[in-house]
PDB file of N, CA, C and O in Angstrom:
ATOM      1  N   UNK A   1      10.018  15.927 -21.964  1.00  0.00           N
ATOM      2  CA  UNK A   1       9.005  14.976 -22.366  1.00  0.00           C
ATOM      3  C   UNK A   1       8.597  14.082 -21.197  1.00  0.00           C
ATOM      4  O   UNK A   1       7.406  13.848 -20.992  1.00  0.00           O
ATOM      5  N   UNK A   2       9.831  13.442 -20.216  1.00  0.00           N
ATOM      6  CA  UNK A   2       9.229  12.637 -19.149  1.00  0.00           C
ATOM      7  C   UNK A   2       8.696  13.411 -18.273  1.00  0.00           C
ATOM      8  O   UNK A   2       8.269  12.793 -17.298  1.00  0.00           O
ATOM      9  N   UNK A   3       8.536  14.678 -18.238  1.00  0.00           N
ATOM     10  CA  UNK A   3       7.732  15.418 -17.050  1.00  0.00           C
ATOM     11  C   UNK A   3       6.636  15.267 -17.366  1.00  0.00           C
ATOM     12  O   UNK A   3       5.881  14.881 -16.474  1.00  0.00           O
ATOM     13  N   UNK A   4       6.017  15.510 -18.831  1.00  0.00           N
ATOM     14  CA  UNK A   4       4.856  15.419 -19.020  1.00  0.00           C
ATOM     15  C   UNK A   4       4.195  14.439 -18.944  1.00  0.00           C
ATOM     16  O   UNK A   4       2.976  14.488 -18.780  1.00  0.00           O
ATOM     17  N   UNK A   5       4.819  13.422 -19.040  1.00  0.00           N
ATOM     18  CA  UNK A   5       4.361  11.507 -18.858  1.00  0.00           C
ATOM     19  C   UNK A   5       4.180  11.798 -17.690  1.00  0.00           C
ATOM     20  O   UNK A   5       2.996  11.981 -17.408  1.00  0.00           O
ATOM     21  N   UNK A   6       5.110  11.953 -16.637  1.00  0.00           N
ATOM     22  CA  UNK A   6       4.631  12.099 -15.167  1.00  0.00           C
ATOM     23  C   UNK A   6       3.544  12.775 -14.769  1.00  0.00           C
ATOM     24  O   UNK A   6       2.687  12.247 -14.060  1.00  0.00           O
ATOM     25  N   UNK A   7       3.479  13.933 -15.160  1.00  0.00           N
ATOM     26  CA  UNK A   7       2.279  14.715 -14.697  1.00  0.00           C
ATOM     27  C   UNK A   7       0.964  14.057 -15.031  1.00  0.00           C
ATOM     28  O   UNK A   7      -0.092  14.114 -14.401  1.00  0.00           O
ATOM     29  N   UNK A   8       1.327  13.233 -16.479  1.00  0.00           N
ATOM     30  CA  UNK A   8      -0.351  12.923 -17.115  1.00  0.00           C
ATOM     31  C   UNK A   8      -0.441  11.512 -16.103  1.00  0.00           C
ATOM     32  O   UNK A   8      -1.582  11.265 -15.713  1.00  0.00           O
ATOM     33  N   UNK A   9       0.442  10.745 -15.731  1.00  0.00           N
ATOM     34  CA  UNK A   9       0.436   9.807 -14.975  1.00  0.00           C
ATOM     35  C   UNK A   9      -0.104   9.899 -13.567  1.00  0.00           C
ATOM     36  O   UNK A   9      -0.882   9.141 -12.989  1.00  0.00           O
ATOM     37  N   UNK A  10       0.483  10.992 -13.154  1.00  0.00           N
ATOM     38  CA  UNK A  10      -0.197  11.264 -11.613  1.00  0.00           C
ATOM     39  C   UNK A  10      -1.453  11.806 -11.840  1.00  0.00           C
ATOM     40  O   UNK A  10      -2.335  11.324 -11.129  1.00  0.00           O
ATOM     41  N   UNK A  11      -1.849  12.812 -12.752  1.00  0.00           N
ATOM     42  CA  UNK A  11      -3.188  13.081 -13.121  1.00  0.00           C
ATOM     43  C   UNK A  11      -3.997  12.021 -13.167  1.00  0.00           C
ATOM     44  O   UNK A  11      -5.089  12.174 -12.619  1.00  0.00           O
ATOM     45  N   UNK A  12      -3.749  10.876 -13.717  1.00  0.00           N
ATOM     46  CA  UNK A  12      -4.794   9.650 -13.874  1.00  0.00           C
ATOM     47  C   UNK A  12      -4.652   9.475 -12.776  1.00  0.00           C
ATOM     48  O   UNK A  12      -5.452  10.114 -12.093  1.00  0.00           O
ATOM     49  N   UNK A  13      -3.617   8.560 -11.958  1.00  0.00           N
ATOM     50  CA  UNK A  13      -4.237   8.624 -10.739  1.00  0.00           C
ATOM     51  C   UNK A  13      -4.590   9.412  -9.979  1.00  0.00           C
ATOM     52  O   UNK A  13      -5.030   8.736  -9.049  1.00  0.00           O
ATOM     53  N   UNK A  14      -4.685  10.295  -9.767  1.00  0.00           N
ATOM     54  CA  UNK A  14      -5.393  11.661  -8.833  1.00  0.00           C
ATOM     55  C   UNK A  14      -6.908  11.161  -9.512  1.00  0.00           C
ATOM     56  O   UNK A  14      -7.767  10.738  -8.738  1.00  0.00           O
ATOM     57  N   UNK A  15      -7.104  11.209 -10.541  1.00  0.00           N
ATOM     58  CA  UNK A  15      -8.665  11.139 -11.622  1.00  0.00           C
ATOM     59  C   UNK A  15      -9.496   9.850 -10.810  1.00  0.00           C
ATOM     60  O   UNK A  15     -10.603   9.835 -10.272  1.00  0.00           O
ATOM     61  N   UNK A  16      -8.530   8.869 -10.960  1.00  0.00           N
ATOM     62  CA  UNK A  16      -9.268   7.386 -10.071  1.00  0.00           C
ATOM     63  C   UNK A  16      -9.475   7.242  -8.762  1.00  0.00           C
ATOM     64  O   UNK A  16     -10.199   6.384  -8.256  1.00  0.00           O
ATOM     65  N   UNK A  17      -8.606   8.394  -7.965  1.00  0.00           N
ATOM     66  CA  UNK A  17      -9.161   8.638  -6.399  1.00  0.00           C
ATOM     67  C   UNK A  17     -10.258   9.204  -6.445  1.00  0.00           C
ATOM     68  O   UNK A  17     -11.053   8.964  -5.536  1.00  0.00           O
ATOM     69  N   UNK A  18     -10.627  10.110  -7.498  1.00  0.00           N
ATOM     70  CA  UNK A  18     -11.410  10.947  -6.901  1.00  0.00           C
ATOM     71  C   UNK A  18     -12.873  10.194  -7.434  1.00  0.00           C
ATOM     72  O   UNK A  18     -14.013  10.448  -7.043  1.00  0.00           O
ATOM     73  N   UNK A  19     -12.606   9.566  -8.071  1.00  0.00           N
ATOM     74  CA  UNK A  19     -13.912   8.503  -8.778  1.00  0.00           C
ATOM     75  C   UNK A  19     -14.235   7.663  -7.880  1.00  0.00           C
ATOM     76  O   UNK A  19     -15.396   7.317  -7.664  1.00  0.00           O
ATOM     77  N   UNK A  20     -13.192   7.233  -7.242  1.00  0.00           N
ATOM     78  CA  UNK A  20     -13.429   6.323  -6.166  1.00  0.00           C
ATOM     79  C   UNK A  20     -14.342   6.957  -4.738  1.00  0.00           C
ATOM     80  O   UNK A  20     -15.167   6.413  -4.004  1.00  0.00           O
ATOM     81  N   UNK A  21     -13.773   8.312  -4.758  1.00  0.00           N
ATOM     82  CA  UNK A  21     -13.872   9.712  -3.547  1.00  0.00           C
ATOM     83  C   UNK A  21     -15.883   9.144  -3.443  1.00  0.00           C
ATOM     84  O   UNK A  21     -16.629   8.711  -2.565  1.00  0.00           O
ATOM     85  N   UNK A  22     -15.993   9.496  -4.885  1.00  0.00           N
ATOM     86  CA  UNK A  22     -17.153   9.303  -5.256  1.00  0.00           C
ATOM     87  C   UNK A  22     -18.539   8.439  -4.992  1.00  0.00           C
ATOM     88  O   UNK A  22     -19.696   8.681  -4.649  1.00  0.00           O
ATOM     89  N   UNK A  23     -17.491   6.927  -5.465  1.00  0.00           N
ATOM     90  CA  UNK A  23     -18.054   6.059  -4.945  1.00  0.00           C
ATOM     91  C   UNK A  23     -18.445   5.976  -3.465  1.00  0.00           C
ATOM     92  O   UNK A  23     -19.515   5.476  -3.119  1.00  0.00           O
ATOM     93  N   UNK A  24     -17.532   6.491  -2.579  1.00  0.00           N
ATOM     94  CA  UNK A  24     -17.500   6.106  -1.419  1.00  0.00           C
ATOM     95  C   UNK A  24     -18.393   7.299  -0.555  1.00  0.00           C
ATOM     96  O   UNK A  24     -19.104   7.079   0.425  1.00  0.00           O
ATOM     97  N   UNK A  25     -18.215   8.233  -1.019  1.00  0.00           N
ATOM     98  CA  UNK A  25     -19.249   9.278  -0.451  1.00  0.00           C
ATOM     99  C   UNK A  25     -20.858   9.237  -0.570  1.00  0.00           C
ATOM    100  O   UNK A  25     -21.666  10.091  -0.204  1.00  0.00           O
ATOM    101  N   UNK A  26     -21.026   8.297  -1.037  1.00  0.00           N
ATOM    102  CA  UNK A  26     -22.186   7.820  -0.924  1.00  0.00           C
ATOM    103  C   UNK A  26     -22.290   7.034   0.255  1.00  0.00           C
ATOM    104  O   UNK A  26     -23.468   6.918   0.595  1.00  0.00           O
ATOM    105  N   UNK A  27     -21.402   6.390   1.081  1.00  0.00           N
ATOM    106  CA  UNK A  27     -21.732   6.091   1.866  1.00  0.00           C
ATOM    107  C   UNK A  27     -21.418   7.150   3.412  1.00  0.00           C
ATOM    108  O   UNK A  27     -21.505   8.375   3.324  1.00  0.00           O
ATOM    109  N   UNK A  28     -21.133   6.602   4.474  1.00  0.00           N
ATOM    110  CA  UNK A  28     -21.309   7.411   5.301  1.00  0.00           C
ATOM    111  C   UNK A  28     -19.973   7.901   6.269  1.00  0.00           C
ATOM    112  O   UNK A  28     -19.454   7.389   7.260  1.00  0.00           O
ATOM    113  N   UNK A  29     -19.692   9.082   5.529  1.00  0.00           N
ATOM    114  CA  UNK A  29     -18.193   9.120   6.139  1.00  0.00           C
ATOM    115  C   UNK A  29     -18.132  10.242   7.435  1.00  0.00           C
ATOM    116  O   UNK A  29     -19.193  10.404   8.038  1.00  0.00           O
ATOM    117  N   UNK A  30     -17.127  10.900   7.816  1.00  0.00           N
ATOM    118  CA  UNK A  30     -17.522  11.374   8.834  1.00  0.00           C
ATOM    119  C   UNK A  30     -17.344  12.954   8.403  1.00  0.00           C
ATOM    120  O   UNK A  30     -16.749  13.136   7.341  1.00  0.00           O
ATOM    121  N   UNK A  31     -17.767  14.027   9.069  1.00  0.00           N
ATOM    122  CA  UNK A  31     -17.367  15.332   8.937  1.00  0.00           C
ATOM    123  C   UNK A  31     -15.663  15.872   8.732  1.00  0.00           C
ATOM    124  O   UNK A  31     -15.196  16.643   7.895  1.00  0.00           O
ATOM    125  N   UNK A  32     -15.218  15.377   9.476  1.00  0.00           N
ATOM    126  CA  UNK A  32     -13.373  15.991   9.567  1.00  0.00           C
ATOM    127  C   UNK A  32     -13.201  15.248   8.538  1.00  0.00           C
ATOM    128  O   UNK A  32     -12.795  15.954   7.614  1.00  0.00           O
ATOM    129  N   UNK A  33     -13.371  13.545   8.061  1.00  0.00           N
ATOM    130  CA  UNK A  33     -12.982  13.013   6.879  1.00  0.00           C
ATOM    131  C   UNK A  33     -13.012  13.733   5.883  1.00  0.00           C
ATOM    132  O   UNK A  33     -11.971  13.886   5.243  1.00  0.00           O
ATOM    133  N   UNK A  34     -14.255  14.394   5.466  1.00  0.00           N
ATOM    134  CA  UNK A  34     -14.539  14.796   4.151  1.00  0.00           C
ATOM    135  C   UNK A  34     -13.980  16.465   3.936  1.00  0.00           C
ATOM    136  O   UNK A  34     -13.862  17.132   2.907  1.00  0.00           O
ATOM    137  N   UNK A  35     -13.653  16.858   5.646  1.00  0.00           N
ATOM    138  CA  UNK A  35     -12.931  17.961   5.057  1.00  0.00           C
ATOM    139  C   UNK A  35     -11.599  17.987   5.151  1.00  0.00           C
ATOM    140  O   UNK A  35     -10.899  18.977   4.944  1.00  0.00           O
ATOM    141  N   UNK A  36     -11.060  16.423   5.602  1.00  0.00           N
ATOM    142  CA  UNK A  36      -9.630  16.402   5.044  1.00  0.00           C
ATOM    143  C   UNK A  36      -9.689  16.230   3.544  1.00  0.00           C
ATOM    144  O   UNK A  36      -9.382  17.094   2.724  1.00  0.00           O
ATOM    145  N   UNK A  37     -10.006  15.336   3.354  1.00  0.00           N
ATOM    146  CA  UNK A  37     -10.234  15.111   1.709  1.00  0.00           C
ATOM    147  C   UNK A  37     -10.479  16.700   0.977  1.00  0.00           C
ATOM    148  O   UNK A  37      -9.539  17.085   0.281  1.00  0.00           O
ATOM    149  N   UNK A  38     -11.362  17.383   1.065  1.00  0.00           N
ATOM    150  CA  UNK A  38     -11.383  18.293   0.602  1.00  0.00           C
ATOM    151  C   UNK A  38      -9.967  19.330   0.127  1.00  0.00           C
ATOM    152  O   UNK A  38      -9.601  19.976  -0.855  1.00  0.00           O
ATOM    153  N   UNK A  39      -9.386  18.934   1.793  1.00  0.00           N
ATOM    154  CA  UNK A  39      -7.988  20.523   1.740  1.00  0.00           C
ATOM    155  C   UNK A  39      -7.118  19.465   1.055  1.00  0.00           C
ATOM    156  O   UNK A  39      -6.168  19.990   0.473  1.00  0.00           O
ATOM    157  N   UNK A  40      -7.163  17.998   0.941  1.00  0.00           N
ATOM    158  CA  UNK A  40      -6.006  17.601   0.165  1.00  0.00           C
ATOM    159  C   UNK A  40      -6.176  17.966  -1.319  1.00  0.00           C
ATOM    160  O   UNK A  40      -5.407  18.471  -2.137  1.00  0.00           O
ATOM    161  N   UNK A  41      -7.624  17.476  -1.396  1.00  0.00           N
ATOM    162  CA  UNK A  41      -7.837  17.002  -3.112  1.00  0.00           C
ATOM    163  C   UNK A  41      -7.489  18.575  -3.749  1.00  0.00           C
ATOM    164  O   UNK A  41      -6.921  18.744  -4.829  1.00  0.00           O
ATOM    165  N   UNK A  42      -8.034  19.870  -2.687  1.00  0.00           N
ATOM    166  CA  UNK A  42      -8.354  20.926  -3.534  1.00  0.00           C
ATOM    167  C   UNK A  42      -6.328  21.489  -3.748  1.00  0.00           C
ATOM    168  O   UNK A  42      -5.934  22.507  -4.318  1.00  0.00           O
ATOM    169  N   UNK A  43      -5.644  20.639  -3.213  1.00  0.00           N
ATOM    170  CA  UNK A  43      -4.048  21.100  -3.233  1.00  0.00           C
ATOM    171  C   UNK A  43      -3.746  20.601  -4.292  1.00  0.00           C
ATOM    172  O   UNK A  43      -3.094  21.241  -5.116  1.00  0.00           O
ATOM    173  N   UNK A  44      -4.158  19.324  -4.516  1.00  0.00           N
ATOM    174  CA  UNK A  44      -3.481  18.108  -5.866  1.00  0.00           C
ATOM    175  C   UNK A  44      -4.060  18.619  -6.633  1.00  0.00           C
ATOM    176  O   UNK A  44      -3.518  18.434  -7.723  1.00  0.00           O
ATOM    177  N   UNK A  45      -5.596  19.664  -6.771  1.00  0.00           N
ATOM    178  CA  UNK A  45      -6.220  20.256  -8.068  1.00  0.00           C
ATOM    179  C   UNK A  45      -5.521  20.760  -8.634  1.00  0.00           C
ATOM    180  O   UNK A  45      -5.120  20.423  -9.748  1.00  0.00           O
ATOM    181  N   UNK A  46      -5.115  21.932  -7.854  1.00  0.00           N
ATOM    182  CA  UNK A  46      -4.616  23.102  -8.258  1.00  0.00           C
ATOM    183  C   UNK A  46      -3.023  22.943  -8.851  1.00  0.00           C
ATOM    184  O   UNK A  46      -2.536  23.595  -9.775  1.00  0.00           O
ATOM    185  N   UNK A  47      -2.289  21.774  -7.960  1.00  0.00           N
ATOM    186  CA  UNK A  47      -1.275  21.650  -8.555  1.00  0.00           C
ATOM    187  C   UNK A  47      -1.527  20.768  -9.876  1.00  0.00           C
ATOM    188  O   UNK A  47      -0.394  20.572 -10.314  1.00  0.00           O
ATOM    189  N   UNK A  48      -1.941  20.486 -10.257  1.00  0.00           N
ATOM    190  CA  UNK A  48      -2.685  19.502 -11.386  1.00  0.00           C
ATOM    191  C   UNK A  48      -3.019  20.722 -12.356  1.00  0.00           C
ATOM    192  O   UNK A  48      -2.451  20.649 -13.445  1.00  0.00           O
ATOM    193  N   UNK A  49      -3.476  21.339 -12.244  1.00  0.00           N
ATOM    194  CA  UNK A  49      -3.828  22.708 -13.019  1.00  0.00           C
ATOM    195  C   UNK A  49      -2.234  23.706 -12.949  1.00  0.00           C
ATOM    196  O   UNK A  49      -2.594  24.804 -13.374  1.00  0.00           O
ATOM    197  N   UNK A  50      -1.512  23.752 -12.792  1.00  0.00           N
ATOM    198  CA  UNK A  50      -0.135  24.095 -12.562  1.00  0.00           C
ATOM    199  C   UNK A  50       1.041  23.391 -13.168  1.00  0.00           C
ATOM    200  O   UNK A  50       2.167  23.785 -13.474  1.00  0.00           O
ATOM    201  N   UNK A  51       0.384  22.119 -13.258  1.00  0.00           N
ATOM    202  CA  UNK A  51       1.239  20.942 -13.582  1.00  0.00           C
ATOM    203  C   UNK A  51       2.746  20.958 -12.958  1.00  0.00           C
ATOM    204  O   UNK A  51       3.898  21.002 -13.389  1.00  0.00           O
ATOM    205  N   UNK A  52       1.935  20.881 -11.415  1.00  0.00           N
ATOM    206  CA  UNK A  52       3.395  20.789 -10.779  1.00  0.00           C
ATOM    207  C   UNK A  52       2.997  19.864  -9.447  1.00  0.00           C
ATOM    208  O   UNK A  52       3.159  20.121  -8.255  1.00  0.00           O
ATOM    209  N   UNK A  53       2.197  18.253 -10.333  1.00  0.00           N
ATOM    210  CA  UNK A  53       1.650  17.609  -9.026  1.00  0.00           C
ATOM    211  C   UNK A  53       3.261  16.761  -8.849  1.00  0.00           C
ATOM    212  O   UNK A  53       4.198  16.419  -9.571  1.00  0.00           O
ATOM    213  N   UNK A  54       2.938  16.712  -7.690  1.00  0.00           N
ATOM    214  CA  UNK A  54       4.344  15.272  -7.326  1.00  0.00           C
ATOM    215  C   UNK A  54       3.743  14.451  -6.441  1.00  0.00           C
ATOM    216  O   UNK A  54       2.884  14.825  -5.642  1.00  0.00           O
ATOM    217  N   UNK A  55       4.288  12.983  -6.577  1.00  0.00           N
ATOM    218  CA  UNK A  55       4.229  11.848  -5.890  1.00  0.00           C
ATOM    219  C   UNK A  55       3.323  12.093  -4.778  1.00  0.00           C
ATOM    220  O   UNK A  55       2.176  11.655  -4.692  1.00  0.00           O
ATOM    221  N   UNK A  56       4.108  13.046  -3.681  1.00  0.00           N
ATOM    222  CA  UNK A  56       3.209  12.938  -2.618  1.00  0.00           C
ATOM    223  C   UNK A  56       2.342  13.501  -2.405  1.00  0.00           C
ATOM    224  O   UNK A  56       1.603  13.037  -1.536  1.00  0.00           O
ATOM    225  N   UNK A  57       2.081  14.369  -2.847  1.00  0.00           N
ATOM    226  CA  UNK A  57       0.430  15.224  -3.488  1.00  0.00           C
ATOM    227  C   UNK A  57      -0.142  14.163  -3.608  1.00  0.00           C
ATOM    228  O   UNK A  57      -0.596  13.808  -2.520  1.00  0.00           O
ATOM    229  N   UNK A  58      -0.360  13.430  -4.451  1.00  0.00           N
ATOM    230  CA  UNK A  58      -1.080  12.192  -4.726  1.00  0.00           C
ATOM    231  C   UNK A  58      -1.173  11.260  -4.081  1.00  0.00           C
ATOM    232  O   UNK A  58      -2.126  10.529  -4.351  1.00  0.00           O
ATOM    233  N   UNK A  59      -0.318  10.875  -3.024  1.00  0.00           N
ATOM    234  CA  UNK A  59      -0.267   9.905  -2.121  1.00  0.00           C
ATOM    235  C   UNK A  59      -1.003  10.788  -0.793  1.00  0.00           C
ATOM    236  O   UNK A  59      -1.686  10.200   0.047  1.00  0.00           O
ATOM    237  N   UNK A  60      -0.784  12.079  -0.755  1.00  0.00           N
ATOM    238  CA  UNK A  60      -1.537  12.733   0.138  1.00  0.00           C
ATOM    239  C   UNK A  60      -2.895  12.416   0.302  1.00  0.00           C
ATOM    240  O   UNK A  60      -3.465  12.200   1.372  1.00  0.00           O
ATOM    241  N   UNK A  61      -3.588  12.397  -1.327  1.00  0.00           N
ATOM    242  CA  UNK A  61      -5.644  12.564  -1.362  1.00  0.00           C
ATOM    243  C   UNK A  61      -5.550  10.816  -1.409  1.00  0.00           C
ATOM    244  O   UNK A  61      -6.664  10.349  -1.170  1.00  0.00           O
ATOM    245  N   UNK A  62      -4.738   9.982  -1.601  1.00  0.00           N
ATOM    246  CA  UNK A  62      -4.538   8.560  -1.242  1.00  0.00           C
ATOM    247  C   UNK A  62      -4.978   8.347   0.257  1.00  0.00           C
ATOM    248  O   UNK A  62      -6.008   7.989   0.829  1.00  0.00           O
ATOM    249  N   UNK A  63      -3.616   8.766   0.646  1.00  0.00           N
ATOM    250  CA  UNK A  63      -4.412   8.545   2.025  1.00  0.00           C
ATOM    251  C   UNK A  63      -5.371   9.098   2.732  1.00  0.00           C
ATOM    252  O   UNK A  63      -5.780   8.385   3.648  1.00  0.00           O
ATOM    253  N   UNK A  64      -5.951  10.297   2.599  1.00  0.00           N
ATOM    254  CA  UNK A  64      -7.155  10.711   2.835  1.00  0.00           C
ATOM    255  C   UNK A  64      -8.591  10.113   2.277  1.00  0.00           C
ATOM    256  O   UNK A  64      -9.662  10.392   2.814  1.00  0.00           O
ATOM    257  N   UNK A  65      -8.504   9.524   1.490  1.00  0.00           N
ATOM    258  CA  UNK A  65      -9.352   8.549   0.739  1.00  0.00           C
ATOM    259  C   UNK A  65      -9.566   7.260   1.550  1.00  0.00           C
ATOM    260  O   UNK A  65     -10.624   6.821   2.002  1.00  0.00           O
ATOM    261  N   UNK A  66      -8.285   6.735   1.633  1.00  0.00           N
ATOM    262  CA  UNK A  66      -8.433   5.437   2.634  1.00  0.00           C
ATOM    263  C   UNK A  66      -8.997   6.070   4.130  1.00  0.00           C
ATOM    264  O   UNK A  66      -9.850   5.324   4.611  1.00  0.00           O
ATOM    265  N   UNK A  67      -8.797   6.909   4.714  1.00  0.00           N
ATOM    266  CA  UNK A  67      -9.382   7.523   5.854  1.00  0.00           C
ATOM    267  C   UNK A  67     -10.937   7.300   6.009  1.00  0.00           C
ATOM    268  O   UNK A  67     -11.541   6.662   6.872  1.00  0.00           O
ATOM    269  N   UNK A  68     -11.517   8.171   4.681  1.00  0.00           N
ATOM    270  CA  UNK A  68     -12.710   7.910   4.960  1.00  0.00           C
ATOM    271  C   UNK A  68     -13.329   6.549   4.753  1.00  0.00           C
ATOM    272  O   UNK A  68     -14.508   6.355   5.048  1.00  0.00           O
TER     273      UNK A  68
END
């Protein structure tokens, strides 16, 4: 049962980076930024779809977020 709290937990936050991803790509980020972001976010997807995200998956598209 607490795995699944975890997973739905890191899912929300993974959900609010990428809303944020959003926000911010509207403004003007750089080329390598957006394709770090990309190879992170598309890792935390998939493990998200696997349901086998962990901590630093998520802290991974974190800090790629603050990057750009």
């Amino acid at each position: 049962m607490s795995d699944t709290v975890t997973q739905m937990r890191l899912s929300i936050r993974l959900d609010s980076y990428l809303r944020e991803y959003m926000e911010k790509s509207a403004r003007k980020a750089t080329p390598s930024s957006k394709e770090e972001w990309e190879k992170v976010w598309q890792s935390a997807n998939v493990a998200r779809t696997n349901n086998t995200l962990t901590p630093e998956l998520v802290d991974d598209v974190r800090i790629a977020l603050n990057i750009l």
